[in-house]
N, C-alpha and C positions, 0 to 999 in steps of 0.2 A: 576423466571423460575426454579431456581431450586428446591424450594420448589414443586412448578407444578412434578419436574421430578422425587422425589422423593416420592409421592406418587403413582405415575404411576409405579416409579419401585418395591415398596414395593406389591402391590396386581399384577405383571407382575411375578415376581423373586420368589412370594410366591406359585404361579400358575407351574410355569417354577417346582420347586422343589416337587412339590406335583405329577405331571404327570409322572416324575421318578419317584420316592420311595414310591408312597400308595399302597397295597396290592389288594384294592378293586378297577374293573374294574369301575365303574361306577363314580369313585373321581377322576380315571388317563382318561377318556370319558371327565369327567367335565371342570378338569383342563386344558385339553388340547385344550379344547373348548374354554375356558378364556384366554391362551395366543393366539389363533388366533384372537379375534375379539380386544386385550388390542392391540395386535402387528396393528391392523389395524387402529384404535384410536389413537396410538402414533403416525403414518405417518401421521395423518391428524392432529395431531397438530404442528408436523414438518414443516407442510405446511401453517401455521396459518401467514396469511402474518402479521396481526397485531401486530403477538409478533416481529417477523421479523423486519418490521422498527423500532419499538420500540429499538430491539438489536443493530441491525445496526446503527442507530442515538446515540444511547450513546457512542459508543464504535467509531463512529467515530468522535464525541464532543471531547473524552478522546483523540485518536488521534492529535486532535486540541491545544488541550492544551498542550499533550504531544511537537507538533512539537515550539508551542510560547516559554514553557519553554526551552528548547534548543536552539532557537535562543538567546533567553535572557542570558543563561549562558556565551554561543556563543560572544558576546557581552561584557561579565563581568559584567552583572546585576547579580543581587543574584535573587533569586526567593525563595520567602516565602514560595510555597504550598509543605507540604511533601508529602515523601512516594513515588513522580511518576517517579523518576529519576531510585529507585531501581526497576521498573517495566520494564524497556527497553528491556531486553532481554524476558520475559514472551509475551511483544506485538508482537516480531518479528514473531508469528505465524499468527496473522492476516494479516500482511502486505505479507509473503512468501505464504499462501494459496489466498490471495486479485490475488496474480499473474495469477491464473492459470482460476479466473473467466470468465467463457461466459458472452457476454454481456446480461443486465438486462433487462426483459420485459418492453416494452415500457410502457410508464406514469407511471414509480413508482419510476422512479431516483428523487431524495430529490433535490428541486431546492431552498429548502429555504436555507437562510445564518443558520451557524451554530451558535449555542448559547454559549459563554465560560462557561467551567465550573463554580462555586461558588467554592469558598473555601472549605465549608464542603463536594460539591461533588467532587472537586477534591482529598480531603482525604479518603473519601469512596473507591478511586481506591488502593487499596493495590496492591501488587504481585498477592495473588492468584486470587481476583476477576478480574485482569485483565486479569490473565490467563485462570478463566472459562469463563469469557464471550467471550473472543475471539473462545474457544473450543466450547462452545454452538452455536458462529456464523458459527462457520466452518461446526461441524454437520449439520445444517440447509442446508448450501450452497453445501454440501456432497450431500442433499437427494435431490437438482436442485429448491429450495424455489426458486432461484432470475432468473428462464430460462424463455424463453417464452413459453405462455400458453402449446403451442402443445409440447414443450420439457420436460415442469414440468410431463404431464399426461404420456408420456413414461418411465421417467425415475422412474414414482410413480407403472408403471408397470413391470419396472424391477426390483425392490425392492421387491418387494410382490415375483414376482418369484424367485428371489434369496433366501429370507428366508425358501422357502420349500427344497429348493435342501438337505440343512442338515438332517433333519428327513427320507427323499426318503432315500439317498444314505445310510444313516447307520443304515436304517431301514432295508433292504435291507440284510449288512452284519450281521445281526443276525436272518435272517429270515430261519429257515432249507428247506422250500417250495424255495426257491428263491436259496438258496447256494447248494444243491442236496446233491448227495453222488455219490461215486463211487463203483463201484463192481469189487474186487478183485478176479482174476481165479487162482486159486492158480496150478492149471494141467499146465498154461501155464509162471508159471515162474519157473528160472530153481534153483534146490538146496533149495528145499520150503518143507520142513519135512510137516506130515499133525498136526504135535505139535504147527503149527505157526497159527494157525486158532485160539487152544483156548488161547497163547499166546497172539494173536490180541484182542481175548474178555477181555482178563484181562485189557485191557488196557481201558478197562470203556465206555466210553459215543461213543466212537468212531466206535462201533463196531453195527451195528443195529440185528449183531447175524443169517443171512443167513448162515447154512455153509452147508446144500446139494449141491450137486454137486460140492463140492473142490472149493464154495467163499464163501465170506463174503461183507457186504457192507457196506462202513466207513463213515459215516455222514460230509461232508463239512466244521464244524464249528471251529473258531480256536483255541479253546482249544482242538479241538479232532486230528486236523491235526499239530498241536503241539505235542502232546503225542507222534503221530507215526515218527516226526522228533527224535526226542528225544531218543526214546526207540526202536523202531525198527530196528533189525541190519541189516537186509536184504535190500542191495540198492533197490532191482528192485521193492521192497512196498513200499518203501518208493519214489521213481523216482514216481510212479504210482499216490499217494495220493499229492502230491509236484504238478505235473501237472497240475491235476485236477484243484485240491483248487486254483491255478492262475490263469485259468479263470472260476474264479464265484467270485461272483454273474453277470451273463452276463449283467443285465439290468445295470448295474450302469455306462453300456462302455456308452451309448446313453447319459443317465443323466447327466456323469463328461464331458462329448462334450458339452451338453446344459447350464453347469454351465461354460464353459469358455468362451463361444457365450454373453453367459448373462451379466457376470462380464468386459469382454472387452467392451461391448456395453455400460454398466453404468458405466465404467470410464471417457470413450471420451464424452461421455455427459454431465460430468461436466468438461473436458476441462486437464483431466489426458491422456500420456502416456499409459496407463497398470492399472489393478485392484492393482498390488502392487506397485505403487504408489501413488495409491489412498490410501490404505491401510498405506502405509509408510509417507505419507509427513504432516510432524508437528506433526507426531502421535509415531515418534518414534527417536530412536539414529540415525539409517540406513540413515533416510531419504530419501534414491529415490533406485531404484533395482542397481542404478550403483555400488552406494557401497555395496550392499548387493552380489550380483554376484562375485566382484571383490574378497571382502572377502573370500565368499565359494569357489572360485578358490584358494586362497593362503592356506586354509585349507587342502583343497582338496590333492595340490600337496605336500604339507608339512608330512601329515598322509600315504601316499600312500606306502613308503618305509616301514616305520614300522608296514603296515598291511601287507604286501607283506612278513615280517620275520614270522607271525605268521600263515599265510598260509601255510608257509614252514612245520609248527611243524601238522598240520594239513594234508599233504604229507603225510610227514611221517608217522604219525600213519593210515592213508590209507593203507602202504605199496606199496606208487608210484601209478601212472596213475593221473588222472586230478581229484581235489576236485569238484564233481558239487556242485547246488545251495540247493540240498537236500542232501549231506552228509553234510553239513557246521552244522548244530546246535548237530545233532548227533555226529559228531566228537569233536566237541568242549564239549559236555557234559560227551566224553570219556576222555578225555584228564583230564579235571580237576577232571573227579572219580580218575583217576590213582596218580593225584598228590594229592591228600586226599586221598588213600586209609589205610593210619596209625590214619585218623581222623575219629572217630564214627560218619555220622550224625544225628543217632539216639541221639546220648549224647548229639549231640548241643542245637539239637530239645529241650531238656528241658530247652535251656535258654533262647528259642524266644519264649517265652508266653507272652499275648498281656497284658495280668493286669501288668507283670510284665514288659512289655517295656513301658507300659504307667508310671508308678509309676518311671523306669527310666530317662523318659521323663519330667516330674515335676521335678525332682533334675536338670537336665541340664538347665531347662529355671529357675528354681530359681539363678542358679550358674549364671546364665549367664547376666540375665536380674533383678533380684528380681520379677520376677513374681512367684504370686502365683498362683497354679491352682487346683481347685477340680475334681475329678469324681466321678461320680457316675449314677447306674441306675435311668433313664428319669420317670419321674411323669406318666402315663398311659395317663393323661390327656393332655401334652406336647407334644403326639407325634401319629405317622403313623402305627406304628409297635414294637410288643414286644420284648426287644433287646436292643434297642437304651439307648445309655450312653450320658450324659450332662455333657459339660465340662466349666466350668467357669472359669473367668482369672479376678486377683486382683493385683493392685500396690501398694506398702506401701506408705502412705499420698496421695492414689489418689483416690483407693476406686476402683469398678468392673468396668471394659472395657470391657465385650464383655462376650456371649455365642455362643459356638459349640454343636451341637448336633454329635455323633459319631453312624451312622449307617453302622458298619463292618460286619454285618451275611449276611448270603446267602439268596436270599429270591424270591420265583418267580416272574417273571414281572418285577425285580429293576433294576436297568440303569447297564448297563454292565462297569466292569472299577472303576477308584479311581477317585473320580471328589468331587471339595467344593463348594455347592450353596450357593449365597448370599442369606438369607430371608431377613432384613433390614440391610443398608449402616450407617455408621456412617455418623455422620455431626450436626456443630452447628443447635440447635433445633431453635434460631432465631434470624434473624441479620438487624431486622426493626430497625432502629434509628427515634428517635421523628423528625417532621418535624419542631416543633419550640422549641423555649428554648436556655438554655444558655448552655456553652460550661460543666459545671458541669453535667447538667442533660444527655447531651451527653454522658462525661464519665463515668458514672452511668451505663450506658443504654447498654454501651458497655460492662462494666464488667460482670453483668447481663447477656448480652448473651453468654460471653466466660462460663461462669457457668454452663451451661445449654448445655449437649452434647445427641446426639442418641446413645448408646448403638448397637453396631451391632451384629446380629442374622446371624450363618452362620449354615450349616449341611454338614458335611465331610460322601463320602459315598465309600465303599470301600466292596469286596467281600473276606473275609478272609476263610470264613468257615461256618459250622451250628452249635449250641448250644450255651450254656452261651458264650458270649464275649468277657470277664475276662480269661476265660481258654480255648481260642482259640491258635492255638499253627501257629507261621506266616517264613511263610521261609524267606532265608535270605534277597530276591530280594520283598517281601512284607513288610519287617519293612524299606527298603528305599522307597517305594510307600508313605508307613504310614507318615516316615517324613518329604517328599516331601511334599505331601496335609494338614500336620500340619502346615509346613513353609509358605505357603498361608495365611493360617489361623490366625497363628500371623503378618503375615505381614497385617492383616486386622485388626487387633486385636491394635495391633499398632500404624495406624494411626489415626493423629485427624487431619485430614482437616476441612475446613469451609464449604465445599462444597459435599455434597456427589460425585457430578459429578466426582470429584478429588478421593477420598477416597480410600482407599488402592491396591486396584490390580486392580482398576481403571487407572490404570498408563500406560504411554508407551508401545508401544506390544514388544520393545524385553525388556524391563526390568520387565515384572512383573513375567519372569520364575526364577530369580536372586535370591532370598529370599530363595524359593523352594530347589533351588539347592544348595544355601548354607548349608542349614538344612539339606541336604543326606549326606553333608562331619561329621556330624555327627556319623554317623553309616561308615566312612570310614578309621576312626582313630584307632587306638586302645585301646587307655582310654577310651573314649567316649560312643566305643562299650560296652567295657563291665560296664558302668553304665547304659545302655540299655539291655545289654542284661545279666539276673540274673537267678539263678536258680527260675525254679515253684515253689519250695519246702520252708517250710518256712525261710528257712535260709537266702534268695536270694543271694548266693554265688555267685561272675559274672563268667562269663567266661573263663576260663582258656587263660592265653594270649598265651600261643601257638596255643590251636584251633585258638582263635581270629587273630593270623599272617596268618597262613593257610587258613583260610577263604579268609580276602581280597587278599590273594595271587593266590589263584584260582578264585575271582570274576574280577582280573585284566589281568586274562591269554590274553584275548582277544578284548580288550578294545578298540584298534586300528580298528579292523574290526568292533564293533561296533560303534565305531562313526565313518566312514567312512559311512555305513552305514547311520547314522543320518544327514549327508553331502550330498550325496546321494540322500536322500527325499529331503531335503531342496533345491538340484540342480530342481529337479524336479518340485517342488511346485512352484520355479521364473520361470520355462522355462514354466508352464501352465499359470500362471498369470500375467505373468513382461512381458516386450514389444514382447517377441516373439508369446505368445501367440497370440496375435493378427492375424500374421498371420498362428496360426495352425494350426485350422479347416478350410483352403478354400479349401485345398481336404479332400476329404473323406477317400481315402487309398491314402498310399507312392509305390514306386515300389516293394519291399519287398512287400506287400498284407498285411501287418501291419494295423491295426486302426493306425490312427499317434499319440495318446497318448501316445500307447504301442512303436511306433518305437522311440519316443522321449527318453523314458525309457530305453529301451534299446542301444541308440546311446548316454546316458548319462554315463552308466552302462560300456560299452564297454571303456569309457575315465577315470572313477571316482571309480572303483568298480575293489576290486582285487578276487570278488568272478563270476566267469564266471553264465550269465542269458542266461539259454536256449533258443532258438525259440517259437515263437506262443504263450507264455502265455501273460498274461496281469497285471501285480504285481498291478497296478492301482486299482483295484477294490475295494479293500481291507484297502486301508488307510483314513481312516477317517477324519484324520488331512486336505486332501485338501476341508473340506469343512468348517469346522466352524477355522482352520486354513490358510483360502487360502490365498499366498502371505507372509505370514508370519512364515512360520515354519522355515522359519532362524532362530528365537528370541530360540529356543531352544540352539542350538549350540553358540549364543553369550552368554545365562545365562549361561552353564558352563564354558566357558571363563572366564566371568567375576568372576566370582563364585568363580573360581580356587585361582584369584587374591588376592581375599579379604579374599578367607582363609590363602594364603599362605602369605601376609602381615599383618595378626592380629591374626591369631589361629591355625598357624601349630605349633608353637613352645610352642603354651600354649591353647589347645583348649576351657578350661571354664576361659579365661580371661576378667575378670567382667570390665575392663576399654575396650576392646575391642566390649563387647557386648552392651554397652553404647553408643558407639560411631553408633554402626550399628543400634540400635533402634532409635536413635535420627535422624541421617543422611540419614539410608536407606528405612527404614520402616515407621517411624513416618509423614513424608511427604507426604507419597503415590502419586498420579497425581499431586502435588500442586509445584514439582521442577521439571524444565524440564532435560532431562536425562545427559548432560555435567555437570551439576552445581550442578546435583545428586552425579555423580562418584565422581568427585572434592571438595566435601563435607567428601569423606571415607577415606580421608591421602593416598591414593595409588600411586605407580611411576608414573611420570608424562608421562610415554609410556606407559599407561594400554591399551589407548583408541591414537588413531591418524584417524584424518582426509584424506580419501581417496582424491586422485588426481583427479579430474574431478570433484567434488562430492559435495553436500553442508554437506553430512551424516557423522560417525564416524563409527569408527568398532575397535572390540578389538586388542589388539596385539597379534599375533598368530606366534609369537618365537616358537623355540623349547621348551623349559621350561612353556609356556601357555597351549600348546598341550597337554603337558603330566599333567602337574593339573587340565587339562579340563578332561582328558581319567579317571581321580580318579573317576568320579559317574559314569561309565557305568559297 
């Protein structure tokens, strides 16, 4: 089966990554055409009932033998079969998701006696394969294979409709037809020189350049309504454009209604609570919303005070009256010119060149890990687009693990955002053992296949800039992007599972942002930075550590409010997906005259949010995460948690600690889906209060002391 899935996923993932990044409309028509009919092929193999019992009968054979050996130990018999005793906890996902099954269509319950294992099949059950075949079973019983008839064809049609919603909705927010613009009267705001018009033009893409009769009209999009928070000093254009852009794209209000209708619907169908517990249960550390909510409450109340101090500094340089939701990023970008204003960042500029943070980037992961790695410009014949760099990763005594392709330039039509496509998965190339023979030729046969691994092909896509690559010049909040989606990278790079299934950020949904964000404390150090960040010139001088203190000192001014913020969304994303959604859409409007999405958001905002949200907009629109993240955009806020942890117990006090970096590619990466996420952490040496089990709960959550908090606020 997993062979089956991993050609499915190699021409699905290669399709997927082609419809983002090819230049030519007729290759991104094509591909896009291929993942809708491969997406439709895989539910109907999902549904293949013959793989089904097939799955199902072994795995509950293993079961069987699992439950005799245990009676036998039980007993004080010894029991000769290896291997099945270390699999106990990997099984508990079949038995904890077995709970929540609807009963099976009639005539297909197995009335035959079960068969015991053999010896050699019960050695075949290692850990991981018991833990992918139970996740392949679960998947199956996910998409309602075991409902009856009339429940399988619904729930086969809310699947189909679930997978559109992501493309609609954030097709949507990049669409200029769809998101509008507004028109600015400049005669009727007050203290508006007529200097502020070509002022507004300077500021680029934002401006579509009306300026008869005393407006202008500022295109919707959010790099352009970024700009005018940002750079506009004028509240009442900025209040104006701030409005606007929160509600639009209007269609997406109907859409993220019909994606909660949807997702509530195909959870109770297979016998879930809420879409984020379906989402969460055996799939993650969380494990069910109770603990996820509970957490985001303790966070919640814990950051509230210290974004509450930095609001204050935000006052003030108002000079008194109330910070709205449109002076917040303006103010904050005032604040930290004033506290650099002794730092050039003209001068920095010349130390965030990408050849040079990349060549920086090779010395930390040699220091860190002995990896080797090359770049260089991509073979014409290797690739999409002219541009692209190829990045290869080598072990000493192991030989190549893996290529990246690095598409950083600007490019029309390309996926908006930093994102890393997998092309092919790692995983053993084959793990047939002879059906007859002697136990020699068995271990022959095994070696033989550890021998033999798939090489994984990933593409990191990211928008820096236009021209050569190498002399792209990246600010400071893009070399964290950068080695955000590097730290993916290697953590694919990294793992050898057996299983593709498993393979590297194939892993639990709140642990696969953990890698990620360890890799940003990178760039938050200040050694670290400046062997990132060097001069462009040939000398590659790094950094001056004073700029380098000042830097992160103004990147931390406000770091409270940003992740309260990031708490915020994640309150939001449980209350659409986790058990109250359920009931959120049975009205239409609240008393307020709100969509109830928006009053949700706003009666979240009013509890959680030391930044006051105006009336009438709709902040919803715009966030992407609630779609191909729904349910789960807590895992962001526990990866820096967690994150925080493992730096601050293995690399604050030494950040290129080569016995440290060992320990993290061995324990944290090397594994990828193949440890489940307790036996994960508990692998990395961390205090034994990193992670505690919430009260009511079967799930875990981080420890969010004060001293968590504040190592978590390091990557905002």
């Amino acid at each position: 089966m997993d062979d089956l899935s991993d050609q499915l996923c190699q021409a699905y993932d290669a399709a997927e990554c082609c419809r983002n990044v090819h230049p030519d409309p007729a290759w991104k028509q094509t591909s896009s055409q291929v993942c809708v009919e491969l997406a439709e092929y895989i539910s109907v193999v999902n549904q293949d009932r013959g793989l089904y019992d097939k799955l199902s009968m072994a795995m509950q054979r293993y079961a069987f033998h699992q439950h005799q050996n245990q009676a036998g130990l039980s007993r004080g018999h010894l029991n000769e079969t290896p291997s099945v005793a270390s699999s106990n906890t990997n099984y508990n996902s079949i038995t904890r998701w077995s709970s929540r099954r609807i009963v099976p269509e009639a005539g297909h319950e197995s009335k035959a006696p079960l068969q015991p294992l053999s010896t050699r099949e019960a050695a075949a059950f290692d850990p991981e394969t018991v833990l992918v075949g139970s996740k392949l079973l679960m998947d199956m019983e996910k998409a309602g294979i075991h409902l009856p008839h009339g429940s399988q064809m619904r729930m086969q049609e809310l699947m189909n409709k679930n997978q559109h919603f992501s493309m609609a909705f954030n097709s949507a927010i990049i669409s200029p037809g769809q998101l509008g613009s507004v028109a600015l009267d400049y005669s009727r705001l007050p203290n508006i020189s007529r200097d502020k018009q070509g002022m507004l033009a300077k500021l680029g893409a934002a401006v579509a350049g009306h300026r008869r009769h005393s407006r202008a009209t500022v295109a919707l999009d959010s790099p352009s309504i970024h700009n005018v928070m940002i750079n506009e000093a004028d509240g009442e254009i900025r209040k104006q454009v701030y409005l606007a852009g929160a509600k639009s794209p209007i269609s997406n209000l109907k859409l993220l209604d019909e994606m909660i209708h949807t997702r509530a619907e195909l959870a109770h169908t297979v016998g879930c609570s809420s879409y984020s517990e379906y989402k969460a249960v055996d799939a993650s550390l969380a494990q069910d919303p109770v603990s996820i909510l509970h957490s985001l409450e303790q966070i919640s109340e814990a950051i509230k005070p210290l974004a509450d101090e930095e609001m204050k500094l935000l006052t003030s340089l108002k000079g008194g009256g109330k910070v709205e939701a449109w002076d917040v990023e303006h103010l904050m970008a005032r604040a930290r010119s004033i506290e650099s204003r002794n730092i050039s960042h003209k001068e920095i500029s010349q130390y965030l060149n990408l050849g040079s943070i990349l060549e920086g980037f090779k010395e930390l992961m040699r220091d860190l890990f002995e990896l080797k790695i090359e770049i260089a410009l991509a073979p014409s014949s290797e690739t999409w687009a002219p541009g692209i760099l190829k990045m290869t990763a080598e072990l000493p005594n192991f030989g190549p693990i893996g290529t990246v392709y690095l598409d950083l330039t600007s490019r029309a039509g390309k996926h908006q955002g930093a994102v890393t496509f997998p092309i092919k998965c790692g995983r053993s190339l084959s793990r047939h053992l002879p059906q007859t023979g002697d136990d020699e030729e068995v271990d022959k046969a095994v070696q033989s296949c550890e021998a033999a691994y798939q090489l994984p092909i990933m593409a990191l896509l990211a928008d820096f800039g236009s021209g050569d690559p190498n002399s792209l010049t990246l600010s400071y909040r893009e070399l964290r992007t950068l080695l955000h989606e590097l730290g993916h990278c290697c953590h694919n790079l990294a793992s050898r599972t057996r299983y593709q299934h498993l393979w590297g950020t194939r892993c639990a949904q709140d642990m696969v942002e953990v890698p990620s964000h360890l890799w940003e404390h990178w760039a938050v150090d200040t050694s670290t930075l400046r062997v990132l960040a060097r001069h462009r010139s040939g000398t590659r001088d790094p950094l001056p550590e004073a700029a380098a203190l000042h830097l992160l000192k103004t990147r931390r001014m406000f770091s409270a409010v940003e992740m309260q913020n990031q708490v915020l969304l994640s309150l939001v994303d449980q209350h659409y997906f986790g058990p109250q959604g359920t009931q959120l859409l049975q009205d239409i409007e609240v008393d307020v005259g709100l969509p109830i999405t928006s009053h949700t958001w706003h009666s979240l905002a009013q509890r959680h949010s030391s930044v006051s949200i105006p009336d009438g907009i709709h902040p919803q629109l715009r966030v992407s995460h609630l779609t191909v993240y729904g349910g789960t955009y807590y895992s962001y806020i526990y990866a820096r948690v967690l994150s925080g942890s493992i730096w601050n117990e293995h690399f604050s006090h030494n950040p290129k600690n080569r016995e440290a970096g060992k320990l993290v590619w061995e324990q944290l990466l090397k594994p990828g889906g193949s440890v489940e996420p307790v036996h994960l952490l508990s692998g990395l040496q961390l205090p034994s209060d990193t992670i505690q089990q919430v009260k009511g709960s079967r799930g875990w959550a981080p420890n969010t002391n004060y001293d968590a908090l504040k190592r978590a606020m390091m990557t905002f």
